[in-house]
C-alpha positions, 0 to 999 in steps of 0.5 A: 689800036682800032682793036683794042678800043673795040674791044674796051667799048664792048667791056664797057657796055651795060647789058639789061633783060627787063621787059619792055616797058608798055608802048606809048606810056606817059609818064608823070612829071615831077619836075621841069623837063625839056624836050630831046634830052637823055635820061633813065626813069628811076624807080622810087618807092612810090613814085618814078622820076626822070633824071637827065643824064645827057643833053645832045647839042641840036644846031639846026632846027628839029621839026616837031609837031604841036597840038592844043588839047583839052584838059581832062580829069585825068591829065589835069590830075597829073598837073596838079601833081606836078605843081605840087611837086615843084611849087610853081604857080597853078596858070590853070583852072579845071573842073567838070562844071567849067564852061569853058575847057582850058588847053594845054599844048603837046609838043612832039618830035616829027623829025626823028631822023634829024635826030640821029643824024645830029647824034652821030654828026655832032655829039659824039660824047653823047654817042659814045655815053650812048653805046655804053649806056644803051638803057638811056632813054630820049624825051620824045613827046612833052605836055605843057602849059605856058602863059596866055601870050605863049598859047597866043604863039601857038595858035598863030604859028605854023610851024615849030622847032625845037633847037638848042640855043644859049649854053645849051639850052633848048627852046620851041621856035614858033613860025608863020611861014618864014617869020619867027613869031616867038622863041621860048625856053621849053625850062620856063614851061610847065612840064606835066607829062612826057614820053620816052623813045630808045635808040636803034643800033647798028654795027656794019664793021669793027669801026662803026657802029651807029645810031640808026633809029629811034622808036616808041619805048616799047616797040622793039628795033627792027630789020636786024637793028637792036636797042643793045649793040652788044650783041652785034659786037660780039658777032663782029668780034668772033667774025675778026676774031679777036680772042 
């Protein structure tokens, strides 16, 4: 039975050839977006957009880093766009003359092993979608703009989490040492930009194959892993010999 459900996966799974994409790339946010959910950018005439496919259950608390930047003529394009885009009230102003800067928070995943392991642990639809989907993409990195009361939260904590609360829904959870100071739906927060991160794989044997890691989009799996556990499978599978 272990060998023909080994060999249905490697039927199923979808292979691709395109070339990396460039490391570190942000990408444009046309509509609200959360933090550590799955997806692919699909490409449209003009412009690319994010489209969720999967949204992984995190029990326990990931730890994220969070940093308060500056806007810039750039990104502040690339808020406008997403305002535009989604009809949401403007909560910032920008312009070179302004005396005063506005802010917008960067909202990163650090713990990335705790990604993986919840993966495997405790999404195994979502594992599963993953070795027949190995294209899919996880959001690992978001720029957002909140209320003021939400930047408050922000300069106050000292540590942040991301965890799914609520049907599903994932929120940033703000500390000051042990107190919770504030818990916000990362839904209700302006979503402007993002950044993607892949999924490494490896296959020690006929019966597991994991998810061991998880790097930038562009940088390439190493140590014998791959983003693409075809090729594994098809060495296991000649080494069993099933065919």
């Amino acid at each position: 039975m272990k060998r023909i459900s080994y060999i249905i996966i490697l039927c199923l799974i979808v292979t691709s050839c395109n070339t990396l994409p460039k490391k570190d790339k942000l990408y444009q946010s046309y509509t609200t977006l959360d933090l550590g959910v799955l997806g692919l950018n699909k490409k449209g005439i003009r412009k690319s957009q994010f489209q969720v496919i999967g949204v992984p259950e995190y029990s326990e608390k990931i730890k994220l880093s969070t940093t308060l930047k500056s806007f810039n003529t750039s990104n502040y394009k690339s808020y406008k766009e997403y305002i535009k885009n989604t009809s949401l009230q403007e909560l910032i102003e920008y312009n070179d003359s302004l005396e005063y800067v506005p802010n917008y928070v960067q909202l990163e995943i650090q713990d990335k092993v705790a990604i993986v392991n919840t993966i495997n642990a405790n999404n195994e639809n979502i594992r599963d979608y993953l070795l027949k989907n190995p294209e899919l993409a996880i959001i690992t990195t978001l720029k957002v703009v909140g209320r003021k009361q939400f930047f408050q939260s922000v300069k106050k904590a000292n540590a942040f989490y991301l965890q799914t609360l609520n049907d599903k829904q994932q929120f940033l959870l703000m500390y000051d040492g042990d107190k919770l100071l504030a818990k916000v739906s990362i839904a209700s927060l302006q979503t402007f930009e993002y950044e993607l991160s892949s999924f490494c794989w490896n296959v020690s044997d006929r019966e597991t194959m994991k998810v061991v890691g998880i790097v930038s989009e562009g940088e390439k799996c190493k140590n014998g892993l791959t983003r693409n556990p075809r090729k594994q499978i098809i060495k296991k599978l000649n080494e069993y010999k099933f065919y």
